[in-house]
C-alpha positions in Angstrom: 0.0 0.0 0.0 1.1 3.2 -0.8 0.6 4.3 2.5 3.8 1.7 3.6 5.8 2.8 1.0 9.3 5.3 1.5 11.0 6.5 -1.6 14.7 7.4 -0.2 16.8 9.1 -3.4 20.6 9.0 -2.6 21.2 12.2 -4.6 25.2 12.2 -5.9 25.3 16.0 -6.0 22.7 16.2 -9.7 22.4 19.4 -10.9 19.5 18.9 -13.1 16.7 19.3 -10.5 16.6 16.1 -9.4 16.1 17.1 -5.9 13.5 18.9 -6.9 11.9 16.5 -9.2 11.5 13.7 -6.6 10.4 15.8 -3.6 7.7 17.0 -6.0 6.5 13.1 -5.6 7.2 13.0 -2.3 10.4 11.1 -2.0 13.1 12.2 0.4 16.3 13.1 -0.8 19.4 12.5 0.8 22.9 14.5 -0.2 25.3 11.5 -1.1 28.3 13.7 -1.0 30.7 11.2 -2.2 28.7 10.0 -5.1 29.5 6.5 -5.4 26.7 4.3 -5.8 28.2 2.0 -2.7 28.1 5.3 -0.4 24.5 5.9 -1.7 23.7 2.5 -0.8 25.1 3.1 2.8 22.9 6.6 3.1 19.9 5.1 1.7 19.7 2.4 3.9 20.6 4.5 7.1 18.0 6.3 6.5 15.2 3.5 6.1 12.5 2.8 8.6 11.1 0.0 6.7 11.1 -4.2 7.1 12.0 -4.2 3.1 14.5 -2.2 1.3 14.2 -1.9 -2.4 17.5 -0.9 -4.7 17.9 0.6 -7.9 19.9 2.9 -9.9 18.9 6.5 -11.5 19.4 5.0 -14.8 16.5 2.5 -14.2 12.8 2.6 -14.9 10.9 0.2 -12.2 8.1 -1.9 -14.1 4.3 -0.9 -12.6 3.9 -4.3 -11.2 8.1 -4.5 -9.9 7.5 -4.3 -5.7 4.4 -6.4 -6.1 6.1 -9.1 -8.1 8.8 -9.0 -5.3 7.1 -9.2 -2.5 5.1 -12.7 -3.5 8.6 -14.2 -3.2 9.2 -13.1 0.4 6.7 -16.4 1.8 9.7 -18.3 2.2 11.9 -16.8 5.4 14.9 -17.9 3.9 14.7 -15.7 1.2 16.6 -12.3 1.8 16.7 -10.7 -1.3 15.0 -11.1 -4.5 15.4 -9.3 -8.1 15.1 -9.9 -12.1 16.0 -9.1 -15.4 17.1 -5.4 -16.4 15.9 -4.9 -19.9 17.5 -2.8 -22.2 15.4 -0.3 -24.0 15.1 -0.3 -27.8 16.1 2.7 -28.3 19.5 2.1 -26.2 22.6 3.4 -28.2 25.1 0.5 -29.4 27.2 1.1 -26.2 24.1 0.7 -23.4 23.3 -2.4 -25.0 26.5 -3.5 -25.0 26.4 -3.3 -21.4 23.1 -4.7 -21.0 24.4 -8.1 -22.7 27.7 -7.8 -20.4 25.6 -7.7 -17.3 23.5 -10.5 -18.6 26.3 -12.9 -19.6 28.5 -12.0 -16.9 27.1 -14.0 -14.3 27.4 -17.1 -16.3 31.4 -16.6 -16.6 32.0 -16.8 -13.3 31.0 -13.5 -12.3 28.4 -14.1 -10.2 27.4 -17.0 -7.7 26.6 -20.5 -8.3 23.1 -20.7 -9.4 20.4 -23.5 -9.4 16.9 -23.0 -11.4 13.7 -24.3 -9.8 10.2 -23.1 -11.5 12.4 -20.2 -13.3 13.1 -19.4 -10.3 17.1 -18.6 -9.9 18.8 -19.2 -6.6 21.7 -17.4 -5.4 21.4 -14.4 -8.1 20.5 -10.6 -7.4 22.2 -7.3 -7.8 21.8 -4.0 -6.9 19.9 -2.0 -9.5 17.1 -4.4 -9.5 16.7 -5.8 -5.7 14.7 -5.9 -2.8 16.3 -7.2 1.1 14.9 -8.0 4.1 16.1 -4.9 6.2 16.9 -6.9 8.9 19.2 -9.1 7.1 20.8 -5.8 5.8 21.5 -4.9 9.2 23.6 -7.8 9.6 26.0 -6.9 6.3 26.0 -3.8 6.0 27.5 -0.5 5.5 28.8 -2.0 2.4 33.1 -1.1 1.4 32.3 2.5 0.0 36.1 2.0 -2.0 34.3 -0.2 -4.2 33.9 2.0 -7.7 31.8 -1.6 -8.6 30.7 -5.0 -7.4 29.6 -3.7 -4.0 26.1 -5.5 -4.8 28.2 -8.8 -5.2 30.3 -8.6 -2.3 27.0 -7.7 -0.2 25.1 -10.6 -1.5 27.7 -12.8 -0.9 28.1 -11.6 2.8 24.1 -12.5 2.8 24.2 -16.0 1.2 27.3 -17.1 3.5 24.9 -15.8 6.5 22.6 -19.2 5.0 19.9 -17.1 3.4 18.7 -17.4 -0.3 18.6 -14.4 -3.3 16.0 -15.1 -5.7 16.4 -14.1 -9.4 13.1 -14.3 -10.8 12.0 -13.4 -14.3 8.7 -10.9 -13.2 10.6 -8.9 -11.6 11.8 -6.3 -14.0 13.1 -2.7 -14.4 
């Protein structure tokens, strides 16, 4: 319900009226002085009241359905974290799509965690643009290494699967 919900935007310093922009739809910015998507992370969470934290990037457009597909997964207590597929637009330049396939593929060349499929469900697989955590298993791994310029969602999750907890990667969860 919208009435549950906290928007939390870990603002790197933008110029371009984001501020402004989000606390016109009532989200609360936070000044993330150091810019780096790991101290964002850090900020944003400290600044949660919630038993869920959702994670994204600025450069991501949540599907309508994305918190409520997430949230169907969170029946099993074992599950900590769950998140799906980033699509690339259509209209992506050569280089964002690019990206988009490296981020796909990468996982399978050893640069993500082992992963076992059950009812297209994936174990062991989430990152950071597209995820939502238990807070309280947060709590237990976090402030995440703010000298990471990348991989900070990978170090984090792996912190949370060695704590015996599952990630879900799940393919109707999208952004």
């Amino acid at each position: 319900p919208k009435n549950r919900l906290e928007v939390i935007i870990a603002d790197g310093l933008s110029t371009d009226g984001t501020r402004e922009i989000a606390e016109s739809y009532g989200a609360k910015v936070i000044e993330n002085p150091k810019i780096t998507v790991a101290s964002g992370r850090n900020i944003g969470f400290q600044a949660t009241k919630g038993e869920f934290v959702a994670t994204s990037d600025a450069d991501c457009v949540m599907d309508k359905n994305w918190l409520k597909n997430c949230m169907k997964y969170f029946n099993d207590d074992r599950v900590a974290g769950v998140g799906g597929p980033n699509l690339v637009p259509q209209d992506e330049p050569a280089f964002g799509k690019a990206v988009g396939l490296l981020f796909d593929y990468a996982f399978s060349f050893g640069g993500g965690a082992p992963t076992r499929v059950y009812k297209k469900v994936i174990e062991s697989r989430a990152h950071g643009s597209n995820a939502i955590y238990r807070a309280d298993v947060l709590r237990r791994v976090m402030p995440i290494d703010e000298d990471m310029f990348e991989g900070e969602d990978l170090l984090m999750n792996e912190k949370i699967r060695r704590l015996g907890h599952k990630l879900l990667y799940v393919p109707d969860v999208i952004v």
